[in-house]
N, C-alpha and C positions, 0 to 999 in steps of 0.2 A: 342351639344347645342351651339349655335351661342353666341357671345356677348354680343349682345341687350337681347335675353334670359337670361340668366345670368345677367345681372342688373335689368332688372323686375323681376327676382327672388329674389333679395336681398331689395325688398321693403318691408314694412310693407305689410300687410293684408289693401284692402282697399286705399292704395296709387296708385294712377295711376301716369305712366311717363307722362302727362300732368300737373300732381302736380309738381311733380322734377322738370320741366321743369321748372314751373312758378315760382318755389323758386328760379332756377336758376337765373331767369333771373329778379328778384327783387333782389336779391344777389348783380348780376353784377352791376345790376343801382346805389345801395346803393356805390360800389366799387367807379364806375365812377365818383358820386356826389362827396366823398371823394379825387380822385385825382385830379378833377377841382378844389375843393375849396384847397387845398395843393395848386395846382398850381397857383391861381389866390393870393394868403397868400404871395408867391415865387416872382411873378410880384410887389405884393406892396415893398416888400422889391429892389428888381431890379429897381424901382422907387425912390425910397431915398436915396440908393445909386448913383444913377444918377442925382443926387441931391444937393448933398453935406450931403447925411447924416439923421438919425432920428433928431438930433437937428437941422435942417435946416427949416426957415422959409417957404420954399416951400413942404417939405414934408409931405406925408400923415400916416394917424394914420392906421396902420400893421390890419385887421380885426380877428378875433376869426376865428377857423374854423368852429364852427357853425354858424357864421354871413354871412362868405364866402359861407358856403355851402345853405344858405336862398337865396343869392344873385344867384347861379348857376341855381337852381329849380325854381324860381320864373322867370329868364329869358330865358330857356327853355322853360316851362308853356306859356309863352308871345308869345315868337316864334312861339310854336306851334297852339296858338290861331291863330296870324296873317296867316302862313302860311295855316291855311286851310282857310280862311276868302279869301285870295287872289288867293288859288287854285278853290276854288268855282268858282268865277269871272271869272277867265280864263276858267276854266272847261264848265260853262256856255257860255263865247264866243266861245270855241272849238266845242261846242257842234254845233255851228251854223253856224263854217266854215272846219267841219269835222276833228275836231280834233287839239290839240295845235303845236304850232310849237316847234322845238328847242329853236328859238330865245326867243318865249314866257316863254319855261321852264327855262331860263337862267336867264331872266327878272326877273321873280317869287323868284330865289333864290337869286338875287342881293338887290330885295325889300323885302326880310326875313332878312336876314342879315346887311342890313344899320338899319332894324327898332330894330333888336336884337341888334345890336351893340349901337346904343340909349338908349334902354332900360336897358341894362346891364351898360352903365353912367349914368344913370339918380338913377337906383339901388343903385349903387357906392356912387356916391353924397351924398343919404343918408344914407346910411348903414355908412360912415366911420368918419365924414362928410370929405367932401372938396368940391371946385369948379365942376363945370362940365366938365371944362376943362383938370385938373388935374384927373379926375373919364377916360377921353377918353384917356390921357397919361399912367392909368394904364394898362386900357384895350389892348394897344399897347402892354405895354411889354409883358401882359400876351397873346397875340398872337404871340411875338416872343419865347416868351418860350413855346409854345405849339407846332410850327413851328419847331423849334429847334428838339423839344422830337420825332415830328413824323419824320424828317430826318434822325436822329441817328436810333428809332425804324427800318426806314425803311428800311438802312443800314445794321443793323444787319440781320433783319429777311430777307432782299432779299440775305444776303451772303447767311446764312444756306440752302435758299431753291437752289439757284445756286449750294450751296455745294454736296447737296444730288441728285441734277441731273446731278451733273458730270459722264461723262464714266465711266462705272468699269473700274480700273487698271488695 
């Protein structure tokens, strides 16, 4: 009996691995939401500290992690709306010049990304409150600490995988 055998065995009656699956991978998103909004909670404090401090007249007020985690979904959601709004676009002028370019698809994610990175200050502003200016200074940090976590992640996990294709000894 193979693997996969073996865990479709161990379901309920009635459960399909496309169930699993989908628990799974609502599972993960709920996980994700969770470590964004942690991490975006991590950037406000990295901002205060950069600051001079929570009693610092430039500082902003620390969010809830369910405020955080309203702020991460709702600009996601946004994202997602614009980028298919803008892939259509292009899709449809590809369509009429046989297909997108690179440069287009690069374009596409340059104009997802400035309109997310907007909308997640604009989020900011009021979710916490502060300026919008100070909403676009969190959102920095909280891409250097995202930057940061994926360098280290990537660090580790490219040693192991390096590690496990070294030569047998």
């Amino acid at each position: 009996m193979s693997g996969t055998a073996t865990l479709v065995a161990l379901l309920p009656r009635g459960v399909g691995p496309l169930a699993v699956a989908l628990i799974a991978l609502v599972g993960l998103l709920v996980l994700g939401v969770l470590v964004a909004a942690c991490l975006l909670c991590g950037a406000c404090d990295l901002y205060n500290r950069l600051v001079g401090g929570r009693g610092s007249p430039r500082s902003v007020p620390e969010p809830s992690i369910r405020k955080a985690a309203v702020v991460i979904i709702v600009t996601a959601l946004v994202r997602f709306v614009v980028v298919g709004c803008v892939v259509l676009v292009f899709a449809s002028k590809g369509r009429q010049t046989d297909g997108i370019s690179r440069e287009t698809a690069i374009l596409v994610e340059v104009i997802s990304e400035a309109i997310g990175f907007l909308v997640m200050a604009d989020l900011l502003r009021g979710a916490l409150p502060t300026t919008f200016g100070r909403a676009i200074l969190v959102i920095l940090c909280y891409l250097l600490i995202v930057f940061l976590l994926a360098v280290v992640l990537g660090a580790i996990f490219g040693g192991l995988f390096l590690w496990f294709l070294r030569p047998p000894s």
